[in-house]
ZAZA-846846 format. One record per residue: residue number from 1; x negated, y negated, z of N, C-alpha, C in turn. Coordinates in steps of 0.05 Angstrom, whole numbers. Layout:
# ZAZA-846846
{NUM; {X; Y; Z}; {X; Y; Z}; {X; Y; Z}}
...
END
This chain:
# ZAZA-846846
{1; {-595; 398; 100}; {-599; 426; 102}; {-627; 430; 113}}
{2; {-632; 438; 128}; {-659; 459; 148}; {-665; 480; 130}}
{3; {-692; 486; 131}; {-706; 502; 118}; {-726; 518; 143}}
{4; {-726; 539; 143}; {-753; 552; 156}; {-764; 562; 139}}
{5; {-800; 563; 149}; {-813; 581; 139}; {-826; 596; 158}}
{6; {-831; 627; 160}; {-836; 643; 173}; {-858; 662; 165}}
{7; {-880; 652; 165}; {-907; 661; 147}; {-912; 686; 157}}
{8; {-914; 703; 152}; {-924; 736; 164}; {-903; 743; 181}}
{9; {-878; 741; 188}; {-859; 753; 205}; {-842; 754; 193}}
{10; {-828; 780; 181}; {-811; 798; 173}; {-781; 782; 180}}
{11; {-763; 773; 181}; {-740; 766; 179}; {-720; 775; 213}}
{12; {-721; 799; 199}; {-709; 826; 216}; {-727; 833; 251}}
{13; {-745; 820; 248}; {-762; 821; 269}; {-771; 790; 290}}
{14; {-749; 771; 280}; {-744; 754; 296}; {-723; 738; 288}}
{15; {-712; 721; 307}; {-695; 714; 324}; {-701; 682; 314}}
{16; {-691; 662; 312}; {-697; 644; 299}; {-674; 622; 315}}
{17; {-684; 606; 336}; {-667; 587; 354}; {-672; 562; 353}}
{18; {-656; 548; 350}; {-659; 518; 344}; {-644; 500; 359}}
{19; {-662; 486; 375}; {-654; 480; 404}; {-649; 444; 398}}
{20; {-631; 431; 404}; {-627; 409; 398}; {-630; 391; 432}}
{21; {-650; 377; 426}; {-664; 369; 461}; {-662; 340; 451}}
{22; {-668; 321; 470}; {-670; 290; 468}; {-692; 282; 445}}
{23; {-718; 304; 452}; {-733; 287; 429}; {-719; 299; 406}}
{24; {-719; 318; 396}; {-705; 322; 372}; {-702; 356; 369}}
{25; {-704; 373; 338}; {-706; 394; 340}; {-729; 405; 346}}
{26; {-727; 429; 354}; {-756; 441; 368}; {-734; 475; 356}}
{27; {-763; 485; 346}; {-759; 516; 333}; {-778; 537; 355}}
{28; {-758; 551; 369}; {-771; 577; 375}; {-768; 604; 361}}
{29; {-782; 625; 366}; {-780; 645; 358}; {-783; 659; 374}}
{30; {-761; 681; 382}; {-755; 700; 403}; {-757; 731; 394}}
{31; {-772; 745; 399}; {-768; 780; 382}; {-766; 790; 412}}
{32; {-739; 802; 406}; {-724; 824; 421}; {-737; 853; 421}}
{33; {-738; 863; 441}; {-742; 895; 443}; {-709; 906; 436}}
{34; {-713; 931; 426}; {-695; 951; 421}; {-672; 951; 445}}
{35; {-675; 953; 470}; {-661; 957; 486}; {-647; 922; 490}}
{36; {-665; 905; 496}; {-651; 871; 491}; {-629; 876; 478}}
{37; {-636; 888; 456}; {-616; 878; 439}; {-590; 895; 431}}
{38; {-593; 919; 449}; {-564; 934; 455}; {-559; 917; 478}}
{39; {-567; 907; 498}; {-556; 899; 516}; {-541; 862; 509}}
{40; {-549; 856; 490}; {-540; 834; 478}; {-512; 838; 462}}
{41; {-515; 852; 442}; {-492; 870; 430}; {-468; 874; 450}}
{42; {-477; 894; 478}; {-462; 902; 493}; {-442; 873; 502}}
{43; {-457; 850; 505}; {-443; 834; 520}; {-431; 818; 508}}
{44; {-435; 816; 480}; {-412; 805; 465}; {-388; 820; 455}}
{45; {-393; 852; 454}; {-368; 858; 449}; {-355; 862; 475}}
{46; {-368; 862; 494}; {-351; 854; 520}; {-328; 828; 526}}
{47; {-349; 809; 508}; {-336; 788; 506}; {-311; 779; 492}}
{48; {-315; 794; 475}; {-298; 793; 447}; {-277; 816; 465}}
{49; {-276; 845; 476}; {-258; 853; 480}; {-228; 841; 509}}
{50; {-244; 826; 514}; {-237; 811; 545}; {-220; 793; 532}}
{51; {-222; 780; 504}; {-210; 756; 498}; {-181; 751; 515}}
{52; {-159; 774; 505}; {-144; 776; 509}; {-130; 782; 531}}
{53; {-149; 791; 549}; {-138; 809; 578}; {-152; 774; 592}}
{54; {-139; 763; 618}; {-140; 745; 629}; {-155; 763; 661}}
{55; {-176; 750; 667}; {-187; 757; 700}; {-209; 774; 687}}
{56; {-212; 781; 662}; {-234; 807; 654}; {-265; 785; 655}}
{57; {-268; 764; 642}; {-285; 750; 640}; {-308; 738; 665}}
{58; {-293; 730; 687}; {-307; 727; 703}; {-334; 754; 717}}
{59; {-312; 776; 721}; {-328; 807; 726}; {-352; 811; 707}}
{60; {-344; 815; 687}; {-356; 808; 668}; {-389; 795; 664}}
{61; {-380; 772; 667}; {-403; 750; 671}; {-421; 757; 697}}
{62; {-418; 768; 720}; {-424; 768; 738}; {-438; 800; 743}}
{63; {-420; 819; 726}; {-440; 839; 724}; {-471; 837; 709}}
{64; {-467; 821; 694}; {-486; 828; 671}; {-509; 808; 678}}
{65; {-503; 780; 703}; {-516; 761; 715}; {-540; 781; 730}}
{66; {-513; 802; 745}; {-531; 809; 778}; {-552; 834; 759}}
{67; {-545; 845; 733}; {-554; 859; 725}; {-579; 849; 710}}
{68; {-583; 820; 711}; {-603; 808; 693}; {-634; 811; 711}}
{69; {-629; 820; 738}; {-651; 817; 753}; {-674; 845; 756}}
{70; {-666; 859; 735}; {-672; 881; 731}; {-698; 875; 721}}
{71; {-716; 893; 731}; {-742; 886; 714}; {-755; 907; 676}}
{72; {-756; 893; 669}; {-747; 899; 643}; {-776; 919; 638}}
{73; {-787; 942; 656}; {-806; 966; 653}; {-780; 976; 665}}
{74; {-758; 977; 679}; {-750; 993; 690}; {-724; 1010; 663}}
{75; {-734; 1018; 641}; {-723; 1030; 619}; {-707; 1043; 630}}
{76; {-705; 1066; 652}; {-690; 1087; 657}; {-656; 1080; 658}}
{77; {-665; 1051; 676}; {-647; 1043; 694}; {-620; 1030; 678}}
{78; {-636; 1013; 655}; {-634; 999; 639}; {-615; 1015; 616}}
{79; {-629; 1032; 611}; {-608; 1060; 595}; {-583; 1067; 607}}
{80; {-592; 1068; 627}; {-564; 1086; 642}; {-538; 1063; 648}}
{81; {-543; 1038; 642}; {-521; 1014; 656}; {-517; 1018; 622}}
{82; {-531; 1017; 602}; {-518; 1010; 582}; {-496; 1033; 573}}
{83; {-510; 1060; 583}; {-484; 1082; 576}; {-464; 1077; 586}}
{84; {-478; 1068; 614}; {-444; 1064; 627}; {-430; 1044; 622}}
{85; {-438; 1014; 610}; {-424; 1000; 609}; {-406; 993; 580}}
{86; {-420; 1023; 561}; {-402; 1026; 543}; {-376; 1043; 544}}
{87; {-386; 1062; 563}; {-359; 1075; 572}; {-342; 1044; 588}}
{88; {-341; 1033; 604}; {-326; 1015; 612}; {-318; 989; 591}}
{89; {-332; 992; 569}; {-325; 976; 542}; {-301; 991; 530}}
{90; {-302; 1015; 524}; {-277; 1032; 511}; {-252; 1033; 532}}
{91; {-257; 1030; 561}; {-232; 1030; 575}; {-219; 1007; 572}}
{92; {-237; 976; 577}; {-232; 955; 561}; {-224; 955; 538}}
{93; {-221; 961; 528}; {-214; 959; 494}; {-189; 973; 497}}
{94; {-181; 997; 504}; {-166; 1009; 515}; {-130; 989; 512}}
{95; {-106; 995; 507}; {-91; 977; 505}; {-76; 980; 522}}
{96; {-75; 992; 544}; {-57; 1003; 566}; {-74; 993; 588}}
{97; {-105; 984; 589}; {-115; 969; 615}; {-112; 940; 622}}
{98; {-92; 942; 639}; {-85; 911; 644}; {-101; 896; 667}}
{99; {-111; 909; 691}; {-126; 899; 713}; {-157; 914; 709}}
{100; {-169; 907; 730}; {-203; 915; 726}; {-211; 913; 761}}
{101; {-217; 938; 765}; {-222; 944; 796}; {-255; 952; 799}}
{102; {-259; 936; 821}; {-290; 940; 833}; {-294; 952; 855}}
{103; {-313; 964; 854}; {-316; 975; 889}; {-345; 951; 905}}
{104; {-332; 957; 925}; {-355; 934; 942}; {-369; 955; 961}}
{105; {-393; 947; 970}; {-410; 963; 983}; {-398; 947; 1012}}
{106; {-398; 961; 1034}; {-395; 953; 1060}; {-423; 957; 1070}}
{107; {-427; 946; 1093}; {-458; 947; 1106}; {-450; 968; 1123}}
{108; {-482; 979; 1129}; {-476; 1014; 1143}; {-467; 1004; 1162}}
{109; {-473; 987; 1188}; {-457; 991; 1211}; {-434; 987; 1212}}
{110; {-420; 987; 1193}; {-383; 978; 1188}; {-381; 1004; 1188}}
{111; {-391; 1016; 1170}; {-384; 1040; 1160}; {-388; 1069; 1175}}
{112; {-410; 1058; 1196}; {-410; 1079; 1226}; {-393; 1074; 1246}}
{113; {-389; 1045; 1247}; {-368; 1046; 1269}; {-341; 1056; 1266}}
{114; {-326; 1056; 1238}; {-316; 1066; 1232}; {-306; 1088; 1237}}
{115; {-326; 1098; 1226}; {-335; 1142; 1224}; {-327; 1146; 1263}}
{116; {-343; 1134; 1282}; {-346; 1132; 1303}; {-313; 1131; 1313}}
{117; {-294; 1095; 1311}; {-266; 1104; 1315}; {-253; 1126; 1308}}
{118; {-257; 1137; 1288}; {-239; 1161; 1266}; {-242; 1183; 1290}}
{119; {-270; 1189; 1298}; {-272; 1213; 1307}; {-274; 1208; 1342}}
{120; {-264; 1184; 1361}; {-257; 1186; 1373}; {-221; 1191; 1377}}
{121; {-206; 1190; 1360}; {-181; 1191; 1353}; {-175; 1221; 1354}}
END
């Protein structure tokens, strides 16, 4: 049995990881900000709601990757993916959603030349 001791740090105010490496154990201590740790939350019950739907996991993983590059002063931004990615948690969860659709950005000159054929037509 492992024992910590955590002299002056409150319980509830860290994070307690125990990393098993070649030399042996090694103890960090990680304290989360408020927002970390809805965005942590968020991605496990993502995880957890995906179990059962097959193709949800990959999207998934890859939103929350390209979303990791965010710089973590940018609060606003940071807020607004988590509202939205709880609304897209309840559609997930949802028992009638069987597929999961993305939109892709096209590059502007696709998207003028386009506009351009349309309105020579």
């Amino acid at each position: 049995m492992l024992f910590l001791s955590l002299r002056g740090v409150e319980p509830d105010l860290a994070v307690v990881t125990l990393l098993v490496s070649r030399e042996g154990w090694r103890c960090s201590m990680a304290r989360h900000s408020n927002l970390q740790k809805q965005v942590l939350s968020l991605y496990r019950n993502f995880l957890w709601a995906s179990k059962d739907k097959p193709g949800f996991l990959p999207q998934i993983r890859a939103e929350f990757r390209k979303n990791a590059q965010i710089p973590r002063t940018d609060i606003m931004l940071i807020e607004y993916l988590i509202r939205r990615g709880q609304r897209q948690l309840e559609q997930l969860r949802d028992v009638h959603t069987k597929q999961m659709g993305a939109f892709v950005k096209t590059k502007q000159k696709e998207r003028n030349s386009e506009e351009k054929q349309k309105e020579n037509q």
